[in-house]
N, CA, C and O atoms as CSV, one atom per row, in Angstrom:
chain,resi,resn,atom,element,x,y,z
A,1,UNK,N,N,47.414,-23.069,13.662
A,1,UNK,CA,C,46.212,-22.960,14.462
A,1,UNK,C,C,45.583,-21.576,14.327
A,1,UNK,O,O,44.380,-21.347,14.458
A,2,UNK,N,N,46.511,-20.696,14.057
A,2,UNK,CA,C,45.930,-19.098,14.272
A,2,UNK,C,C,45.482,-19.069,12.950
A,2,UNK,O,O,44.284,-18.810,13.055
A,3,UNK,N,N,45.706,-19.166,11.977
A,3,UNK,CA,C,45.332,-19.197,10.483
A,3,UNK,C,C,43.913,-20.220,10.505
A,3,UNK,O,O,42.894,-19.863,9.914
A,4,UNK,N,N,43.966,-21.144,11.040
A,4,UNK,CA,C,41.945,-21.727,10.703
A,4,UNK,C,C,41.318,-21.326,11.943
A,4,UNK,O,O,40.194,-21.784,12.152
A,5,UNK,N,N,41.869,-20.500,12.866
A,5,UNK,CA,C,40.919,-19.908,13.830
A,5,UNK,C,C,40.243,-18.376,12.488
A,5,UNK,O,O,39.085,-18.066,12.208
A,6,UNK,N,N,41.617,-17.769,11.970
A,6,UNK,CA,C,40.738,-16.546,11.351
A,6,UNK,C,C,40.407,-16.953,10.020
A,6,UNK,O,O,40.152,-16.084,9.186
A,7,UNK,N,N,40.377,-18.336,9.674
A,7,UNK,CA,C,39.738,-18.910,8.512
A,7,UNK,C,C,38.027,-18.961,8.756
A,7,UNK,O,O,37.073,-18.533,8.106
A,8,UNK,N,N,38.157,-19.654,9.937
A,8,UNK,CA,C,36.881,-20.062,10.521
A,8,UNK,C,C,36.018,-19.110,11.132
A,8,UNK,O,O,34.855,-19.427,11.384
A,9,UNK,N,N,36.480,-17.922,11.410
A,9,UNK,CA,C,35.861,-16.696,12.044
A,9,UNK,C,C,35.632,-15.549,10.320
A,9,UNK,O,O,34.980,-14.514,10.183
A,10,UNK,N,N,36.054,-15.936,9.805
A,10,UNK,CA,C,35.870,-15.266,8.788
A,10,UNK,C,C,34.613,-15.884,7.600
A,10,UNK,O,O,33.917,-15.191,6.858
A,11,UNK,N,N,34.619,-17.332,7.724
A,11,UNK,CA,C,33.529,-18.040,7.120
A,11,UNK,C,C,32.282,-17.842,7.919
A,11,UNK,O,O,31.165,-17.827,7.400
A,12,UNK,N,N,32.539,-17.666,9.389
A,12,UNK,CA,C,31.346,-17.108,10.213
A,12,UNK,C,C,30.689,-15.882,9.227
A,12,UNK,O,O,29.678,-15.985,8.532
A,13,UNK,N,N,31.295,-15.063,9.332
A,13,UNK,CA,C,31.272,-13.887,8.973
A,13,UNK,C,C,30.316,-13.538,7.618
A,13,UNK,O,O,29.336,-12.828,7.395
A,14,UNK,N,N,31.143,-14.417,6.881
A,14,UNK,CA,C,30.711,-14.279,5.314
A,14,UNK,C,C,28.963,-15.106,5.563
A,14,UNK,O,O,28.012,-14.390,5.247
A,15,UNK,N,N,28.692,-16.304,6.015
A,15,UNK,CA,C,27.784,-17.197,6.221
A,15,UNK,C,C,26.196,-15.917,6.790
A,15,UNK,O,O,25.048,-15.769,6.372
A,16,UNK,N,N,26.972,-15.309,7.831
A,16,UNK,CA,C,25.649,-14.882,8.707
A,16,UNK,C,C,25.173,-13.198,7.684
A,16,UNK,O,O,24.099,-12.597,7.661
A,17,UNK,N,N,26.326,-12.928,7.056
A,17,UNK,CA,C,25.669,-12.123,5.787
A,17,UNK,C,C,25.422,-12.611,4.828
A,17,UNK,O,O,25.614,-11.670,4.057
A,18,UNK,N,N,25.071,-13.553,4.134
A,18,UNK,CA,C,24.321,-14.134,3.122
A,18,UNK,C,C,23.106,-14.836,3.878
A,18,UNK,O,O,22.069,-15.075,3.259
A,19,UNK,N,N,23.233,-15.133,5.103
A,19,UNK,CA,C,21.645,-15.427,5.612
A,19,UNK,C,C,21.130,-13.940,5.642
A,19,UNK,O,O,19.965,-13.746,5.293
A,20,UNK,N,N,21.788,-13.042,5.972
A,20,UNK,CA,C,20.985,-12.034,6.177
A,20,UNK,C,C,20.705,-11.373,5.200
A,20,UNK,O,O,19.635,-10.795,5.389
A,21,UNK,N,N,21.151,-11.155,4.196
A,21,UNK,CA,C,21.036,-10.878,2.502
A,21,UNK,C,C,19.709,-11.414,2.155
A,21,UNK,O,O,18.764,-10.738,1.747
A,22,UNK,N,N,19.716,-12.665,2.348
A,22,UNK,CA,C,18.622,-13.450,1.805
A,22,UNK,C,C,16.621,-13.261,2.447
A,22,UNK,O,O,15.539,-13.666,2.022
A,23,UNK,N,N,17.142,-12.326,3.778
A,23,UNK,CA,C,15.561,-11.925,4.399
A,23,UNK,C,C,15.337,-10.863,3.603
A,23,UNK,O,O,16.183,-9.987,3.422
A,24,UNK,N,N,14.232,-10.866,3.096
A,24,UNK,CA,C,13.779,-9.759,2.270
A,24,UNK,C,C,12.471,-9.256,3.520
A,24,UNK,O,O,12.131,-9.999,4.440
A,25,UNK,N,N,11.961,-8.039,3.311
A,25,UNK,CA,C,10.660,-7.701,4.724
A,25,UNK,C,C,9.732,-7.665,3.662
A,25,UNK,O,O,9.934,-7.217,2.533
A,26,UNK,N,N,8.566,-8.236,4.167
A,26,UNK,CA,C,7.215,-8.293,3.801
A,26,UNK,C,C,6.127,-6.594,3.812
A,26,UNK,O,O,5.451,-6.218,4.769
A,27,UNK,N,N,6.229,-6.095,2.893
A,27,UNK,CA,C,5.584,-4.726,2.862
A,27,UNK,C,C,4.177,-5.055,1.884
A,27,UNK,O,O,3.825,-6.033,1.225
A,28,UNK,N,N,3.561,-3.662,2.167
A,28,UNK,CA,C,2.330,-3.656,1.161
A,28,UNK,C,C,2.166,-2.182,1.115
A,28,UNK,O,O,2.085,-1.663,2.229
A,29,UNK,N,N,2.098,-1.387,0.102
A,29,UNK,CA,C,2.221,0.040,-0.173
A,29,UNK,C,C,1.746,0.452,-1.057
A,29,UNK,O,O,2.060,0.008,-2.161
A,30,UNK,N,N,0.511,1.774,-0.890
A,30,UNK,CA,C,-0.304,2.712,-1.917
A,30,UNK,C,C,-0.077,3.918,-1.858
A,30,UNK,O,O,-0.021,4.634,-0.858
A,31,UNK,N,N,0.103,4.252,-3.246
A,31,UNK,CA,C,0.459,5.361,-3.704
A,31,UNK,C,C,0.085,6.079,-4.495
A,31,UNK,O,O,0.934,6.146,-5.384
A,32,UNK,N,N,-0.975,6.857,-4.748
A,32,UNK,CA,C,-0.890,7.426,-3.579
A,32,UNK,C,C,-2.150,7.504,-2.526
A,32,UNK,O,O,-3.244,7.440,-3.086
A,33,UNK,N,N,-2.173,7.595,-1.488
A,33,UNK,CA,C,-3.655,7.118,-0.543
A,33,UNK,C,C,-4.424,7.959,-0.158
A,33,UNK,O,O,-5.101,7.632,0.817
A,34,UNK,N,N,-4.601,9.087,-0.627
A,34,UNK,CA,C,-5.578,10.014,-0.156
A,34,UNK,C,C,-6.402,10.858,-1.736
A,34,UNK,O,O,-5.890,11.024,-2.843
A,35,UNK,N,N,-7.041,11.036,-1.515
A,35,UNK,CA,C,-7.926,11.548,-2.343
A,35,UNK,C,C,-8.656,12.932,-2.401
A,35,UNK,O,O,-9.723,12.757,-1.814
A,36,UNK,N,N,-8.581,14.147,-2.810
A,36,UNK,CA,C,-9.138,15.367,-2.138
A,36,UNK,C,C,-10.131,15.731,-3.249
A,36,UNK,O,O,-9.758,15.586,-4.413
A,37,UNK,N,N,-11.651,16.301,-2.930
A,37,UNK,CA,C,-12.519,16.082,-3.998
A,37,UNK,C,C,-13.041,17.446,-3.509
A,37,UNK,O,O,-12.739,17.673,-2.337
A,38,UNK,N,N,-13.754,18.410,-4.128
A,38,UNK,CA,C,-14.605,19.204,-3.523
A,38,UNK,C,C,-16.199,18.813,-3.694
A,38,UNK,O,O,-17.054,19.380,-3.013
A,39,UNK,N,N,-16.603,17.552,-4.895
A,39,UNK,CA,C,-17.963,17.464,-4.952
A,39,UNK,C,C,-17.582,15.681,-3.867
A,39,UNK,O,O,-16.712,15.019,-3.300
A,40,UNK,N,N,-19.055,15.758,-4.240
A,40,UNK,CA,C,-19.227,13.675,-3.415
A,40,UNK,C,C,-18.433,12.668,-3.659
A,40,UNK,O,O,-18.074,11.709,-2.976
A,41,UNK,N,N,-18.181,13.048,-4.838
A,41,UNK,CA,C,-17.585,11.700,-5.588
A,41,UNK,C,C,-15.659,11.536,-5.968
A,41,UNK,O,O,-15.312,12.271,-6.893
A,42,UNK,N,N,-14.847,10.926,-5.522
A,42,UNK,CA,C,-13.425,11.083,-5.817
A,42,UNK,C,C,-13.124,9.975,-6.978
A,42,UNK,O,O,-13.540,8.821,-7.077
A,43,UNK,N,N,-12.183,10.794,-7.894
A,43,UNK,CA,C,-11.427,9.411,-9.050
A,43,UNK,C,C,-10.146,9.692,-8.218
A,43,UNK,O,O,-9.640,10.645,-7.626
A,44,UNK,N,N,-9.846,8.246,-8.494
A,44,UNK,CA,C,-8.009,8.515,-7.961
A,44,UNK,C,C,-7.909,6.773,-8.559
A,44,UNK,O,O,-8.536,5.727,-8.393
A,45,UNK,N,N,-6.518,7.331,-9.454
A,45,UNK,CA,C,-5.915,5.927,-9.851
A,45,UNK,C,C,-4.644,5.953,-9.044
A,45,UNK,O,O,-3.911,6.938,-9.130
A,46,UNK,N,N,-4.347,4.986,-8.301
A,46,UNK,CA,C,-3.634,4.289,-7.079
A,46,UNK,C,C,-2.685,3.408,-7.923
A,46,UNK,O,O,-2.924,3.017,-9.066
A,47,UNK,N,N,-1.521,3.139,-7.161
A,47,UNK,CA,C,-0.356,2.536,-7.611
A,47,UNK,C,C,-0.345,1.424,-6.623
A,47,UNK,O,O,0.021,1.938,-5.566
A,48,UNK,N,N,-0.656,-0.370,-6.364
A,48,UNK,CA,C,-0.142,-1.039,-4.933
A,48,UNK,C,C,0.958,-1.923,-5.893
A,48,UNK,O,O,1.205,-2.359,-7.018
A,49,UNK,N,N,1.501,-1.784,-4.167
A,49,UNK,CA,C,2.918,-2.536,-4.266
A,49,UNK,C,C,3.011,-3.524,-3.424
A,49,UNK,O,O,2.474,-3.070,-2.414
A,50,UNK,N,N,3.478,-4.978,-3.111
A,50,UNK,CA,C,3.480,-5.628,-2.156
A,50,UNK,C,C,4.496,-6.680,-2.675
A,50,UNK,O,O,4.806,-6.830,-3.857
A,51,UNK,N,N,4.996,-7.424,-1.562
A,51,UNK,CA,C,5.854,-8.738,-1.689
A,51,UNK,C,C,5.297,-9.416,0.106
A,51,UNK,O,O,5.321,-8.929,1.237
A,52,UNK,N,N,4.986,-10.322,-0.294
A,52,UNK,CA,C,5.181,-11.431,0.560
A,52,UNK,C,C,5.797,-12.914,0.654
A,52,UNK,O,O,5.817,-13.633,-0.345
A,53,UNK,N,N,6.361,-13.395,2.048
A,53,UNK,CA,C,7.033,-14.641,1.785
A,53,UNK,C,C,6.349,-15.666,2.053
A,53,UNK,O,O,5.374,-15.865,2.777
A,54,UNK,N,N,7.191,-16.522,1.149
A,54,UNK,CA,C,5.890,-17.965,1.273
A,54,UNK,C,C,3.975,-17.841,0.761
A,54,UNK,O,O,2.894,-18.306,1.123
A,55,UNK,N,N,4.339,-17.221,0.077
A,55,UNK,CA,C,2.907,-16.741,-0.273
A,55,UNK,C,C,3.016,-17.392,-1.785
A,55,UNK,O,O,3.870,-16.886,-2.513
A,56,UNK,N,N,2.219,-18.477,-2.321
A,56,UNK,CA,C,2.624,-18.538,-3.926
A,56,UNK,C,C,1.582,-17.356,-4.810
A,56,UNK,O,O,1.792,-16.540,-5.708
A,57,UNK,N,N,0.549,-17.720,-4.118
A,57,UNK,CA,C,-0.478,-16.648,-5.198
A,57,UNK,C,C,-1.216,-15.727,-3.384
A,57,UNK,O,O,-0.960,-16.056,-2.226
A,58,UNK,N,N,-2.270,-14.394,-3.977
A,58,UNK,CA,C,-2.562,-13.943,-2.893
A,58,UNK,C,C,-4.034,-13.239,-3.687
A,58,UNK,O,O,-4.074,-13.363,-4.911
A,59,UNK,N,N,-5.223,-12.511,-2.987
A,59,UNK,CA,C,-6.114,-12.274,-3.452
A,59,UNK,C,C,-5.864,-10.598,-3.447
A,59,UNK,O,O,-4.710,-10.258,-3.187
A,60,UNK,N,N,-6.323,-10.095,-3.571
A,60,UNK,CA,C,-6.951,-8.842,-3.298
A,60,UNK,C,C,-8.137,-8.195,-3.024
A,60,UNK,O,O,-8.741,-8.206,-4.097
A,61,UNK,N,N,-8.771,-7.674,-2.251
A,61,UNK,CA,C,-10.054,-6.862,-1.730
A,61,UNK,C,C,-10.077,-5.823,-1.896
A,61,UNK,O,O,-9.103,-5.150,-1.560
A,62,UNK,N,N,-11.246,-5.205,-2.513
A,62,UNK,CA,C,-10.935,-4.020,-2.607
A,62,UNK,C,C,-12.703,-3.724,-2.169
A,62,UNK,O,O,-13.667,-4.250,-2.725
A,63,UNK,N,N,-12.745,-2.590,-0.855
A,63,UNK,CA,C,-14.279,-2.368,0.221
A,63,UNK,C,C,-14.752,-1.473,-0.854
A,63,UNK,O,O,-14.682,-0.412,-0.233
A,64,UNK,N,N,-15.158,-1.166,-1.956
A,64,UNK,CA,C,-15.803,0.418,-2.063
A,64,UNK,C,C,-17.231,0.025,-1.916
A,64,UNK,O,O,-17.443,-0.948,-1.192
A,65,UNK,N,N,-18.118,0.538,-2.404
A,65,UNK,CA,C,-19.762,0.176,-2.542
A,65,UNK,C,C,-20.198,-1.171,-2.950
A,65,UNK,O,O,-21.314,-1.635,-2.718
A,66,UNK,N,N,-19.193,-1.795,-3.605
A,66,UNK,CA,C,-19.300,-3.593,-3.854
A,66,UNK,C,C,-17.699,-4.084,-3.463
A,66,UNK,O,O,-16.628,-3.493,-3.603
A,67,UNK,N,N,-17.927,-5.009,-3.084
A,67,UNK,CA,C,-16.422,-6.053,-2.904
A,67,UNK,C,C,-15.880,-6.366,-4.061
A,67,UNK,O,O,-16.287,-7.321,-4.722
A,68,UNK,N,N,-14.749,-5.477,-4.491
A,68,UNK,CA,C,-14.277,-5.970,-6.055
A,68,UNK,C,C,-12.941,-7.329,-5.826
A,68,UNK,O,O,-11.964,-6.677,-6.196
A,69,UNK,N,N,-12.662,-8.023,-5.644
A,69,UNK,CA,C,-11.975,-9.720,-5.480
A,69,UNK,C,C,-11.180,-9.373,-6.572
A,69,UNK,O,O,-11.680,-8.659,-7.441
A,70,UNK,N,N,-9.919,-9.792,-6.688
A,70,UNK,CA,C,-9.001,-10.225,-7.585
A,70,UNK,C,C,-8.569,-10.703,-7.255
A,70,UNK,O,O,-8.137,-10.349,-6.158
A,71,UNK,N,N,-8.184,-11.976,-7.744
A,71,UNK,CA,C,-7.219,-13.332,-7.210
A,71,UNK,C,C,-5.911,-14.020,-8.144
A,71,UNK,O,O,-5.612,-13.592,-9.259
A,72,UNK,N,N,-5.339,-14.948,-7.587
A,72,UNK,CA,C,-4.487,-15.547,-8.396
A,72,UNK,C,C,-3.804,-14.639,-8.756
A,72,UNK,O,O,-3.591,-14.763,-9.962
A,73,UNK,N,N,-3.202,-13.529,-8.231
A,73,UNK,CA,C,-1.858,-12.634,-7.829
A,73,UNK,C,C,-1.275,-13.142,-7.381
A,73,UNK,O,O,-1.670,-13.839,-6.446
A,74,UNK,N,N,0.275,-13.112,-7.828
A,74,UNK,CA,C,1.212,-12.939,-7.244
A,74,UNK,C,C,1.444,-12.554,-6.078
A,74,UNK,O,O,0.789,-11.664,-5.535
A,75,UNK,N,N,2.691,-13.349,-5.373
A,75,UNK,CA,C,3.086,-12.752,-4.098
A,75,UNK,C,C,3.969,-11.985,-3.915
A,75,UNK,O,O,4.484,-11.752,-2.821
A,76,UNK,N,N,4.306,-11.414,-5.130
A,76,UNK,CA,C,5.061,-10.064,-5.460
A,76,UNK,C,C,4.760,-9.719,-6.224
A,76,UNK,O,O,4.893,-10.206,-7.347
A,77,UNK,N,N,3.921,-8.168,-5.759
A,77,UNK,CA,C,3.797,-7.079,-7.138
A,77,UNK,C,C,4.314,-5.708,-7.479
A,77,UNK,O,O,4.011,-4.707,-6.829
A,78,UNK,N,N,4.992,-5.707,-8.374
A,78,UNK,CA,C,5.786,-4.008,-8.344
A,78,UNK,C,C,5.123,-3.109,-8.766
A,78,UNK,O,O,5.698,-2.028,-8.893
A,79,UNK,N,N,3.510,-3.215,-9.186
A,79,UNK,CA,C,2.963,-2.214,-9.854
A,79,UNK,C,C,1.967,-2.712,-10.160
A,79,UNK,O,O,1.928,-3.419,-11.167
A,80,UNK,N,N,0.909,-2.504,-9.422
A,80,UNK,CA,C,-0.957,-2.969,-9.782
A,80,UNK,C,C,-1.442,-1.922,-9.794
A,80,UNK,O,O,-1.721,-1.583,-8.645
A,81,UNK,N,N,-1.807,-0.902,-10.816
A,81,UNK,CA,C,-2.983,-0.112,-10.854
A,81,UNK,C,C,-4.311,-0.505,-10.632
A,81,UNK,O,O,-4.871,-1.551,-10.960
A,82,UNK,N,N,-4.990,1.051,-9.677
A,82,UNK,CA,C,-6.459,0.384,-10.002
A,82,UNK,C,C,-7.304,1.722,-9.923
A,82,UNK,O,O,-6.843,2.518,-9.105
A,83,UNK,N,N,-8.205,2.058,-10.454
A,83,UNK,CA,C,-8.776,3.324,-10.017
A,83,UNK,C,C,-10.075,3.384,-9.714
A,83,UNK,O,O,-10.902,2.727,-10.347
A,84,UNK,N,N,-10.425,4.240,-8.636
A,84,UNK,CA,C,-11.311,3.825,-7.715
A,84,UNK,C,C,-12.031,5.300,-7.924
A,84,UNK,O,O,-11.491,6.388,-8.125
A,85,UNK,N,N,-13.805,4.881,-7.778
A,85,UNK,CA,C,-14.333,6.035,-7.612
A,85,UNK,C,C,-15.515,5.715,-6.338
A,85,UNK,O,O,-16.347,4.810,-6.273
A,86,UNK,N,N,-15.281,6.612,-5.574
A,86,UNK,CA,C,-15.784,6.438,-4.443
A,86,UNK,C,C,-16.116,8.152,-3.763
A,86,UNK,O,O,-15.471,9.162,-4.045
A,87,UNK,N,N,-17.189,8.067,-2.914
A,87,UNK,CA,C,-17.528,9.337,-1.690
A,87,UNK,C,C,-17.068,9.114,-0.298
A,87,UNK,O,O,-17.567,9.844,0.558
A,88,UNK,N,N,-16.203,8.230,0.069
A,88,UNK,CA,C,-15.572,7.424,1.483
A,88,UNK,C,C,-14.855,6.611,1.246
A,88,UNK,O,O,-14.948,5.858,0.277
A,89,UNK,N,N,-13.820,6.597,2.254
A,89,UNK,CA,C,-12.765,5.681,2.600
A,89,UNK,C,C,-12.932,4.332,2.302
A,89,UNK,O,O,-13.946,3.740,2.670
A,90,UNK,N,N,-11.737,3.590,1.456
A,90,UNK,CA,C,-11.777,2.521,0.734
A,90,UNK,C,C,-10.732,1.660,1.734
A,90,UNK,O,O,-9.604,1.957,2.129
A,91,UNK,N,N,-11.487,0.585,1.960
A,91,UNK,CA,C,-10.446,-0.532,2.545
A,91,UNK,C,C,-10.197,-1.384,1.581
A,91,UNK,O,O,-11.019,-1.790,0.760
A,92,UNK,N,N,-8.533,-1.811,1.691
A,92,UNK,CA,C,-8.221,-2.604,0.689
A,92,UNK,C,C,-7.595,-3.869,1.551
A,92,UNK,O,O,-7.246,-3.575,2.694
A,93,UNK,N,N,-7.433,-5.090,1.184
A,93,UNK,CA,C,-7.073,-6.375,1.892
A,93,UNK,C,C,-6.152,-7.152,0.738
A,93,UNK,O,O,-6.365,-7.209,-0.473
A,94,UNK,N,N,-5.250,-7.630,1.373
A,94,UNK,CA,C,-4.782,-8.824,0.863
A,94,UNK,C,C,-4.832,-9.817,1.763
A,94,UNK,O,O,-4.403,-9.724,2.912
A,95,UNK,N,N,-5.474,-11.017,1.164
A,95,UNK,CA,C,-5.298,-12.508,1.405
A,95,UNK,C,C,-4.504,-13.026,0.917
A,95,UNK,O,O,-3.963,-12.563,-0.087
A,96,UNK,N,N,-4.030,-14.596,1.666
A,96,UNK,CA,C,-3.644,-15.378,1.118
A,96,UNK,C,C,-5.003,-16.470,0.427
A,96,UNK,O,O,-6.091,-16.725,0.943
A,97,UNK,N,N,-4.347,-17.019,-1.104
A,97,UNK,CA,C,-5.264,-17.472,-1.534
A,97,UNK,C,C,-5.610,-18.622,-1.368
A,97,UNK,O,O,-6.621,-18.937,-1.996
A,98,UNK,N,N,-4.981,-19.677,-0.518
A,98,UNK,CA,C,-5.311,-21.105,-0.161
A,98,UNK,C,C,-6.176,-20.937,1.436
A,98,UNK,O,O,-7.197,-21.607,1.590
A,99,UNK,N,N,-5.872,-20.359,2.146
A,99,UNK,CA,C,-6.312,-20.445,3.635
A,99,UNK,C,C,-7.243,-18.975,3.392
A,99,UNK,O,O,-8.408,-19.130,3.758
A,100,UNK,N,N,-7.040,-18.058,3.028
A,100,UNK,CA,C,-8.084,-16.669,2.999
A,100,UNK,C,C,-7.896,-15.824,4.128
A,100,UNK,O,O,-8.550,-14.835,4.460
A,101,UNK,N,N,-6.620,-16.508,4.833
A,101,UNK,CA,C,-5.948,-15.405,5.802
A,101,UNK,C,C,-5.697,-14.117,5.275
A,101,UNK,O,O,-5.565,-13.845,4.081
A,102,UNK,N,N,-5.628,-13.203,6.404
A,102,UNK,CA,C,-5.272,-11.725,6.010
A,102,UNK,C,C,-3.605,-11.265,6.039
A,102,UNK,O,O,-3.011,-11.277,7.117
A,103,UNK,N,N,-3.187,-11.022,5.280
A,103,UNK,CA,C,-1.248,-10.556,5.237
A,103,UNK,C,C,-1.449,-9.521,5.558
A,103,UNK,O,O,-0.937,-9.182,6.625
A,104,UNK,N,N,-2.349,-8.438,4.745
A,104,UNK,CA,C,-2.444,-6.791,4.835
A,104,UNK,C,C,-3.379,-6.025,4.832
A,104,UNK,O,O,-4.411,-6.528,4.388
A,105,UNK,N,N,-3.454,-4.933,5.168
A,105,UNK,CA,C,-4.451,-4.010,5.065
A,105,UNK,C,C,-4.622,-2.407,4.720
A,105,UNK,O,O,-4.881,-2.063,5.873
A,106,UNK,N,N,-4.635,-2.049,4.502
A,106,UNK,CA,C,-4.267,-0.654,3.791
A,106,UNK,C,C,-5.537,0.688,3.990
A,106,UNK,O,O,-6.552,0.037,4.239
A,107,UNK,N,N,-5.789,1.634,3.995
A,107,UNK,CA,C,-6.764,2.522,3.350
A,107,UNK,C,C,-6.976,3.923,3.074
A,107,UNK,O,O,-6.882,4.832,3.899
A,108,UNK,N,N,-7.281,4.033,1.804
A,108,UNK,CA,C,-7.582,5.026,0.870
A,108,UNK,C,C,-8.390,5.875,1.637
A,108,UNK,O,O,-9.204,5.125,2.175
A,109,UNK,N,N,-8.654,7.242,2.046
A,109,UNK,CA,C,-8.705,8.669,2.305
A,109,UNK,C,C,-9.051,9.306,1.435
A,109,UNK,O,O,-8.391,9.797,0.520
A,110,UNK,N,N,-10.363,9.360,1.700
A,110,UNK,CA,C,-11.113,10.048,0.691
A,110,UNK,C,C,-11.686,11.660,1.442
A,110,UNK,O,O,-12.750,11.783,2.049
A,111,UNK,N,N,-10.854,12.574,1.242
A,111,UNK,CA,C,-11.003,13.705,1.896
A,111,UNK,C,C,-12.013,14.639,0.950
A,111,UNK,O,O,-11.755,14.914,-0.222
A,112,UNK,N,N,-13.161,15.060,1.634
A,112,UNK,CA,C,-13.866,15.998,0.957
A,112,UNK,C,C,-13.449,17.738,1.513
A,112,UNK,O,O,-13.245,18.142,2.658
A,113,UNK,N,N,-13.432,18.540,0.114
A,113,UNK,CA,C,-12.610,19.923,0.829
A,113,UNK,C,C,-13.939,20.665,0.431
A,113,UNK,O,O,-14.770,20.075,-0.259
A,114,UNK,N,N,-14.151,21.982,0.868
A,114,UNK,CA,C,-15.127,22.704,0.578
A,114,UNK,C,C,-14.742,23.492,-0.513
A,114,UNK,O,O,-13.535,23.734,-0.547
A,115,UNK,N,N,-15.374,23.925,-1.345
A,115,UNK,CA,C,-14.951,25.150,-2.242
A,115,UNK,C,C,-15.141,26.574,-1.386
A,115,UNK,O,O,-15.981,26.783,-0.512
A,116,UNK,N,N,-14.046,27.560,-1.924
A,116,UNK,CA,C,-14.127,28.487,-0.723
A,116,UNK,C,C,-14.182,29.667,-1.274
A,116,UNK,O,O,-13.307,30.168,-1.980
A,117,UNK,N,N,-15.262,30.165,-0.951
A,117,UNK,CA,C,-16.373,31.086,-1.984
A,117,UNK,C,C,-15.744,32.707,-1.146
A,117,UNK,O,O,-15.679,33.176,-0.009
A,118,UNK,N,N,-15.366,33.110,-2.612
A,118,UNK,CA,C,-14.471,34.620,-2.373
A,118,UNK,C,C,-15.556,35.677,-1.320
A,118,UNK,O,O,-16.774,35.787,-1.457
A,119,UNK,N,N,-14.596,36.444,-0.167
A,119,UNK,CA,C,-15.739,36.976,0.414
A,119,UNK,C,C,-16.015,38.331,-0.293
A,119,UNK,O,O,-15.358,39.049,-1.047
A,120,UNK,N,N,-17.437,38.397,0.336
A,120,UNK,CA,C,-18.313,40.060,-0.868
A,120,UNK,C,C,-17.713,40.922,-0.262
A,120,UNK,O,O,-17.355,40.638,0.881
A,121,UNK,N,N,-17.403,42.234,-0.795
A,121,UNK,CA,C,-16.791,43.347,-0.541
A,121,UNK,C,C,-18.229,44.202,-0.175
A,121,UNK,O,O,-19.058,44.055,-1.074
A,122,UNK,N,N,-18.568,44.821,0.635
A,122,UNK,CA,C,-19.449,45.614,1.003
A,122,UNK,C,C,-18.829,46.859,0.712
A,122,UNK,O,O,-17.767,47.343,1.101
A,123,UNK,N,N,-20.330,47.567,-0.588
A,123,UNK,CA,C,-20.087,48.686,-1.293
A,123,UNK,C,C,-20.807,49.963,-0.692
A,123,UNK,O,O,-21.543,50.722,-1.324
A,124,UNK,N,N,-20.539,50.039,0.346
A,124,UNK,CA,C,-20.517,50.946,1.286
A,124,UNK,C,C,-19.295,51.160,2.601
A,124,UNK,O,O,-18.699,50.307,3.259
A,125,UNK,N,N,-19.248,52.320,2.634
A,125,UNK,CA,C,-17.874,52.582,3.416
A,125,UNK,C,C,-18.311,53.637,4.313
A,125,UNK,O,O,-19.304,54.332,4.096
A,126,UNK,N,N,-17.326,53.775,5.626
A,126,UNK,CA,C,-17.691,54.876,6.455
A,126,UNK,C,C,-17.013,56.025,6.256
A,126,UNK,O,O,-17.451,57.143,6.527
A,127,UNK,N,N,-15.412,55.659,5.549
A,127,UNK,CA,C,-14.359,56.286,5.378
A,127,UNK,C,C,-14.473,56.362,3.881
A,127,UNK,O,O,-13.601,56.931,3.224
């Protein structure tokens, strides 16, 4: 009896870590997301990453000055380049591609810096 009690507590065991093995988490990730420009305009080529479950195919959105659509993606991607030129913050979306629900949302940081103009030395002195 004591031997298929720790038979049976041990198949517990093994069972509820292979269910748990088997959840993978649903992420979506850019890399890198900010952009620092000193004129109007930013280039930045971006790295996205995503996996979703139950998803067979998924779209992509991408907000800059036109809606750029890519579809019939995968619901796992380890590496989508894309490079974006923009003067403001870029929203990016993933859908799903049968219903056009939203999974994710993401956005690009488009930071404008000033150029920082050396100060004049005044060529006069008291000392």
């Amino acid at each position: 009896m004591k031997q298929s009690t720790t038979y049976l507590i041990a198949m517990l065991i093994l069972s509820s870590q292979s269910v748990y093995g088997q959840q993978t988490r649903q992420f979506f990730e850019i890399s890198p997301n900010r952009c620092l420009s000193e004129d109007n305009q930013c280039r930045l080529t971006t790295n996205l990453s995503w996996h979703f479950i139950d998803h067979v195919q998924v779209c992509l959105k991408v907000y800059e000055r036109q809606v750029k659509i890519f579809c019939d993606l995968p619901a796992s991607m380890e590496k989508f380049s894309l490079t974006l030129l923009s003067h403001e913050d870029v929203r990016i979306d993933i859908t799903d591609r049968e219903q056009s629900k939203l999974l994710a949302s993401q956005r690009i940081e488009f930071l404008h810096v000033n150029e920082r103009k050396p100060r004049r030395r005044i060529a006069w002195s008291i000392f």
